[in-house]
N, C-alpha and C positions, 0 to 999 in steps of 0.2 A: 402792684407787682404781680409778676404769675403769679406765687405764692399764698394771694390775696383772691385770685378770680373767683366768682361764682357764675358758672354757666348752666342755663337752663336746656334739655333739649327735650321739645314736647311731638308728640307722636299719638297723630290723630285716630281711633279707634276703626277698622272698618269702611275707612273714607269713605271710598265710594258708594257705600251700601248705605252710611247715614245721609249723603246727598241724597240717595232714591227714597231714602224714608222721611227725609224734609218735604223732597218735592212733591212726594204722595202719602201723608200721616196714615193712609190704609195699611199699609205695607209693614207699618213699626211692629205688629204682633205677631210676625207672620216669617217664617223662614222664607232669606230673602237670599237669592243669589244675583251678581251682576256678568252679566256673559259678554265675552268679544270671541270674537269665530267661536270653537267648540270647546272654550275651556268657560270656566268658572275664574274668573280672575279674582274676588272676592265676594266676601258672602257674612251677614250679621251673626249676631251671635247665636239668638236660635236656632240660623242653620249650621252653625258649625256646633252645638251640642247634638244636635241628630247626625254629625258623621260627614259633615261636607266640611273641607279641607281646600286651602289655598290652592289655583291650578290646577284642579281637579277638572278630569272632563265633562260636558254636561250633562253623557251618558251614565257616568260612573255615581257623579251629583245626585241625579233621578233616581236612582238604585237605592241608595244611601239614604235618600228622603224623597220619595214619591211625593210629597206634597208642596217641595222646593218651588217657589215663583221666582222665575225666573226675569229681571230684566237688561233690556241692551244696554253695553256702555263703552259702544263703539264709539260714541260722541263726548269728547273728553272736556268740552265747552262749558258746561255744567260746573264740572269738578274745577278746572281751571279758576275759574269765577270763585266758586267758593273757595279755594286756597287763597287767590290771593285775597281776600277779606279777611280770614284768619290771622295771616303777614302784617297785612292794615293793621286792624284791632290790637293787636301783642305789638306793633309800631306805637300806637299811642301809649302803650305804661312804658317802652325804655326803645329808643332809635336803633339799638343796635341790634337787630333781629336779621336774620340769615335762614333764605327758603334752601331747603335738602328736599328735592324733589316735593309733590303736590302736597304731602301729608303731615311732613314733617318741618319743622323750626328749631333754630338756634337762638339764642336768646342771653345775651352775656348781663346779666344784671347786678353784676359789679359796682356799681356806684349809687343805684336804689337799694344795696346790705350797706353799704359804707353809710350811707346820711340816715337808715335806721338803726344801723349800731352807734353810731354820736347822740341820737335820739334815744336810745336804750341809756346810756351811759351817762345822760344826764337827768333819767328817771330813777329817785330811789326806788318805786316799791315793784315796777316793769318784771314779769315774768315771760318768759320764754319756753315755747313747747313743740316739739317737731309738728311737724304737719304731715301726713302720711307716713310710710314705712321709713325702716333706716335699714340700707343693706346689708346682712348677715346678724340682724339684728346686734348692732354695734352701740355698746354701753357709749352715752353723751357725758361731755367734760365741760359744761361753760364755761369753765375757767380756759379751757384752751380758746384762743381767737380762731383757730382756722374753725372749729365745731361748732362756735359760736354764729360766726360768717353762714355756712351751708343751712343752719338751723334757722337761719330769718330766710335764707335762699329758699328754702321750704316752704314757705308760710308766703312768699312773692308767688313761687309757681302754681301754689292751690290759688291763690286769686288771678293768675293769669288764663287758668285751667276754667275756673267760676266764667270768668268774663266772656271768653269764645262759645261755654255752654251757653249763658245766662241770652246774649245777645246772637249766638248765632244757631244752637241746639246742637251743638258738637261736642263730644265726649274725647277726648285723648288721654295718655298716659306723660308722666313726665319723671325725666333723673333731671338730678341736681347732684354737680361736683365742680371741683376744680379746672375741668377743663370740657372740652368739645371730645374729645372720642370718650372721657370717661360719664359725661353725662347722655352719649348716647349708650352707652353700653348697658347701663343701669337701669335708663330708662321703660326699658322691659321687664324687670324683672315683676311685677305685679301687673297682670291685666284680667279685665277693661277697667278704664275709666279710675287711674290709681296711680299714687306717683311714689316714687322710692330716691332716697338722698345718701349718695356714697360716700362717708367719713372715710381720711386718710390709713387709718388704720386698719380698715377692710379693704384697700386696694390690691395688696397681693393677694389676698381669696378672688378676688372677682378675676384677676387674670388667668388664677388655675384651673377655675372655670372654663376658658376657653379652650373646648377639647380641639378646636381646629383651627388651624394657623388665617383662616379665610375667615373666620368671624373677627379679626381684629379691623374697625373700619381702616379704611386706608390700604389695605393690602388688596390688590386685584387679583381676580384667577388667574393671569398669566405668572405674577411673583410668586404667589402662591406654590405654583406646579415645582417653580425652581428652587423653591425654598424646603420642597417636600423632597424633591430629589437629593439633596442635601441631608436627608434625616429630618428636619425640620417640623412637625407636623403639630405645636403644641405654641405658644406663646413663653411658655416654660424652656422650651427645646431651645428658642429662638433666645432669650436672656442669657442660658447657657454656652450657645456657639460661638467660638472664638471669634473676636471681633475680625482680626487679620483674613482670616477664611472666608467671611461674609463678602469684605471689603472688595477681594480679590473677585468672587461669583456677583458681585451686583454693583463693585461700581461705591466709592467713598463716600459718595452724598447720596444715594439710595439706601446704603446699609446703613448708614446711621440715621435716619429718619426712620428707617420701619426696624431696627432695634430701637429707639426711643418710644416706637404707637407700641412694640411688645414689652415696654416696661411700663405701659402706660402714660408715657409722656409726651404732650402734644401743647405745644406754642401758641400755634394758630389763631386767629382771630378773629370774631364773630365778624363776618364781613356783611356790612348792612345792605338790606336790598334795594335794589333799583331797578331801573328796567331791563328787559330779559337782555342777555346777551347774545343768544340765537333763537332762532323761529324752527323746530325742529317735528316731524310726523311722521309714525312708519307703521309697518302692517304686518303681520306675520300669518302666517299660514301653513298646511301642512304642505304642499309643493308649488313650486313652480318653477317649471322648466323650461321654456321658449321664450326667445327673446317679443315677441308680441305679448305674450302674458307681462313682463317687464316692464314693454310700454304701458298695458293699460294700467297695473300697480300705481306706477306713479305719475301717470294723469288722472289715477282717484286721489293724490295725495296733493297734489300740487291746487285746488280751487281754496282749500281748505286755509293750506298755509298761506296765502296771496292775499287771503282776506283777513288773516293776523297782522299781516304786515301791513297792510293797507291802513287798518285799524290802530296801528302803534304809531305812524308816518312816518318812520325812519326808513334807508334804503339798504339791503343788504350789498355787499361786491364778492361775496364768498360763498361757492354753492359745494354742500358735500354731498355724497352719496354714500349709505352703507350699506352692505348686505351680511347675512350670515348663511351658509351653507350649508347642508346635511349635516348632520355628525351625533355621533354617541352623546358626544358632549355639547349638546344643541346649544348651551346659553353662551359658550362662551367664545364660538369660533366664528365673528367678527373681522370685516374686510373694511376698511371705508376709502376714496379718493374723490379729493376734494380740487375743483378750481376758481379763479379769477372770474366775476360773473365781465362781458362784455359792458361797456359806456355803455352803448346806446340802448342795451337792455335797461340797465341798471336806472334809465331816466324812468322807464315805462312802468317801474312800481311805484303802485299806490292809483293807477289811471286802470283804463278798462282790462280787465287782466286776462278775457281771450287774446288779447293779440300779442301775449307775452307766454302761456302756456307750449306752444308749439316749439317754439325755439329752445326753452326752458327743458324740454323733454329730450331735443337733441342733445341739450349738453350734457344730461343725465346718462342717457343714452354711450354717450362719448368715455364717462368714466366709468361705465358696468364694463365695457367693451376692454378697457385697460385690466380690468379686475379677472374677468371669463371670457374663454373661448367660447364663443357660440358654437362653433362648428364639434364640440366636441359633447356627450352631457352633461349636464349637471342639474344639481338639487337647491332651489331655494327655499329657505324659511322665512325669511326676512328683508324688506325694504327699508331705508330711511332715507329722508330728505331732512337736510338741516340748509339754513339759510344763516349765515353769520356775516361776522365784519360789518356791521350794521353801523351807518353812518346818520346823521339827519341831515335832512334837506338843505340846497344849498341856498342862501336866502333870498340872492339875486340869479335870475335865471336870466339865461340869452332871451332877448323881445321883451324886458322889464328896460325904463330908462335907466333905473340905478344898473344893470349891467354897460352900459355904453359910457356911461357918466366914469364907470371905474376905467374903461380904457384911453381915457384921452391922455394919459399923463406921457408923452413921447420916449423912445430911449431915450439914453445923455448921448452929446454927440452929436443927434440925429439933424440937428440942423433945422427941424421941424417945428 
């Protein structure tokens, strides 16, 4: 039952800064930044004790710690790779693992607490002891089952944590609670390399905690802005606003789904991984305004992705495109329009992919154009190409026998 779950969620330390420090052991002692165009996207932990900060520029970086090494990590191939081994590995102690972007994992380990707790319960002399922190430092009750439960859930995620170091040299952080937003939420609260387990009775602290209605996951900046227009701005705020009011401004099965993430109550189910659902790459930068700069954007984006899917063998029939525009509010003002990729394109992934690039651009092409007036200015920051709708090959192809063999069967009727 919910009542019973134990979810794990682990959050890898520094990602991409421990990949450059696997891939080159010089680097481990050494303040390390990872750069795409002129920010600082992440950076180890020595360089963030000398003053280098997440998205930090690489001038401001330099300033901060004149000694910062800097490496490129335009190339996300690397990281990819080593996410999914992480996913692998945490697959082999329990199936039901769920990627959240490159760094992070879900992990419902629900039925590896149940056959150690019937394993506890049939040990007299078995002793039990948390395994890292307990949030708000919260007195333990073995006598309760649910404290019981989280406290072996504890003692699974230091060996799920042990295992990804031991075999892969990766450090992350991990909560352990009753569900998927409350063991992400947690799972920060000690870092590096340190796991924390939310008992039911510190969960109303941990939500007053959230002094912004935008740290509850689930809630996007667009809900966010209308739920603050509304007064809204606390997870507190949000428990106390009349439900009817909500209903009205978002909609009956909106409002009650993110008043349940602001009382901390989430259903959901660790949804185990498979393979990817879209093929997705974008670029960002500080302008670009002409529709030529447009095209060449995304004929540097498109070799890259051709060769993912090529590598996966599945065919996509779904091409989107997204952009984001100037703005005060740079992260969150997002466009995207998506179409139908053509048949006779759609045969040509996975074969030589010059002769699929060109065309592939004009459709690109086709939906910036529905998005922006060229004829007028404008400001980009941001490219994407996603590739979805992803199908597998079909087994019989036209000029195979088995395709001809499938068509002799005549109408009825046909006299044939």
């Amino acid at each position: 039952s919910a009542a019973h779950r134990v979810i794990v969620h682990m959050d890898l330390d520094c990602f991409y800064a421990q990949v450059e420090m696997i891939r080159n052991p010089e680097l481990r002692d050494k303040p390390l930044g990872v750069q795409q165009k002129n920010l600082v996207v992440t950076s180890n932990y020595e360089a963030r004790k000398l003053g280098v900060k997440k998205l930090m520029s690489v001038k401001d970086a330099k300033e901060k710690c004149p000694q910062l090494v800097l490496v490129n990590g335009e190339d996300l191939a690397p990281y990819r790779e080593m996410s999914c081994k992480v996913t692998e590995l945490l697959g082999e102690f329990c199936p039901l693992v769920e990627r959240l972007g490159l760094d992070e994992n879900f992990v419902d380990i629900t039925e590896m607490v149940e056959k150690r707790l019937k394993r506890l319960q049939q040990s007299e002399c078995a002793t039990v002891s948390v395994s890292g922190h307990v949030y708000n430092d919260q007195a333990i009750n073995l006598h309760d089952p649910r404290h019981l439960r989280l406290i072996l859930g504890s003692q699974i995620a230091e060996e799920l944590r042990e295992a990804v170091y031991t075999r892969l040299g990766l450090t992350g952080c991990a909560g352990v609670a009753a569900n998927k937003l409350l063991s992400k939420l947690v799972s920060g609260t000690f870092k590096p390399n340190q796991q924390t387990v939310l008992l039911p009775e510190s969960l109303p602290h941990l939500i007053r905690s959230l002094d912004r209605i935008q740290k509850v996951p689930g809630i996007g900046s667009k809900t966010a802005k209308r739920l603050e227009a509304l007064g809204i701005r606390t997870a507190c705020d949000l428990q106390a606003f009349p439900c009817a009011a909500l209903e009205t401004e978002l909609g009956a099965a909106v409002a009650q789904r993110i008043r349940k993430l602001g009382c901390g109550e989430d259903e959901s189910p660790v949804t185990p991984w498979g393979p990817p659902q879209s093929f997705s790459d974008e670029d960002s930068f500080k302008k670009c305004s002409s529709e030529v700069e447009v095209k060449e954007k995304i004929e540097e984006l498109l070799p890259n992705l051709l060769d993912r899917i090529h590598k996966d063998g599945r065919q996509p029939h779904t091409v989107r495109l997204t952009i984001r525009q100037f703005s005060t509010e740079k992260w969150f003002n997002r466009e995207s329009r998506q179409c139908p990729i053509p048949p006779h394109l759609i045969q040509k992934f996975g074969k030589e992919s010059s002769d699929i690039v060109s065309p592939l651009v004009d459709i690109l092409l086709k939906l910036f154009h529905k998005m922006i007036d060229v004829h007028l200015p404008f400001h980009l920051t941001l490219l994407s190409v996603c590739f979805s709708n992803l199908k597998d090959l079909p087994h019989s192809k036209k000029g195979s026998i088995a395709f001809y063999l499938k068509q002799v069967s005549p109408p009825a009727g046909s006299g044939k």
